[in-house]
C-alpha positions as CSV (number, residue, x, y, z in Angstrom):
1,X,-1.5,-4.7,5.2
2,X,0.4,-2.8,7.7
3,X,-1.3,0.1,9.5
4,X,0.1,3.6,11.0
5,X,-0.8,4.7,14.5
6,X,0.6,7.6,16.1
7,X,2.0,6.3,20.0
8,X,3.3,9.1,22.1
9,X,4.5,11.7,19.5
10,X,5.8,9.0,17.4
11,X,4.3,7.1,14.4
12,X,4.4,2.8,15.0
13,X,3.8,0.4,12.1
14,X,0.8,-1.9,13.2
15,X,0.7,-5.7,11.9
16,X,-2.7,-6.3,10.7
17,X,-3.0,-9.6,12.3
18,X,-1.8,-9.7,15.8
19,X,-1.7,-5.8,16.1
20,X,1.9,-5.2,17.7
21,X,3.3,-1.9,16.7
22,X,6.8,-0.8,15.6
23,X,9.1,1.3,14.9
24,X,10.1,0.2,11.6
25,X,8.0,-0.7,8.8
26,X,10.2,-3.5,7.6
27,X,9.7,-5.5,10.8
28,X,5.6,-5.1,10.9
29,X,5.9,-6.6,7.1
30,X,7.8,-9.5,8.7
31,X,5.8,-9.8,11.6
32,X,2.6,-9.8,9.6
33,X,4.5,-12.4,7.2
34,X,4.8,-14.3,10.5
35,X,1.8,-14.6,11.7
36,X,0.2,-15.2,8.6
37,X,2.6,-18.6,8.0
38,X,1.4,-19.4,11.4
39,X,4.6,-19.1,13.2
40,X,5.7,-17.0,15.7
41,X,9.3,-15.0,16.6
42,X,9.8,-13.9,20.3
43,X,12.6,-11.8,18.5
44,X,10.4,-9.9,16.6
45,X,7.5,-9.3,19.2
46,X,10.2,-8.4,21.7
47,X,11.0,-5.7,19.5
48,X,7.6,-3.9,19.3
49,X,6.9,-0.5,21.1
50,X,2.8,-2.1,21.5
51,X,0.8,-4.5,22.2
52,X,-2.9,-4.9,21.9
């Protein structure tokens, strides 16, 4: 389940396991996809706005 934080003045898409935030809801469902499989993208955590 992805979460919604506000950073700054700006809402960010938390992945429920690792906790990254982003911009777009579409990646945190694919990050969380990730991380549950086990693997990991440096694409897709390069593209988050935080980091736990």
């Amino acid at each position: 389940m992805v979460w919604v934080k506000n950073i700054g003045m700006l809402p960010a898409y938390l992945c429920d396991s690792c906790g990254c935030g982003y911009r777009d809801a579409r990646v945190a469902f694919e990050c969380e996809r990730l991380c549950k499989s086990g693997s990991q993208s440096h694409d897709i955590k390069s593209r988050s706005v935080y980091q736990p």
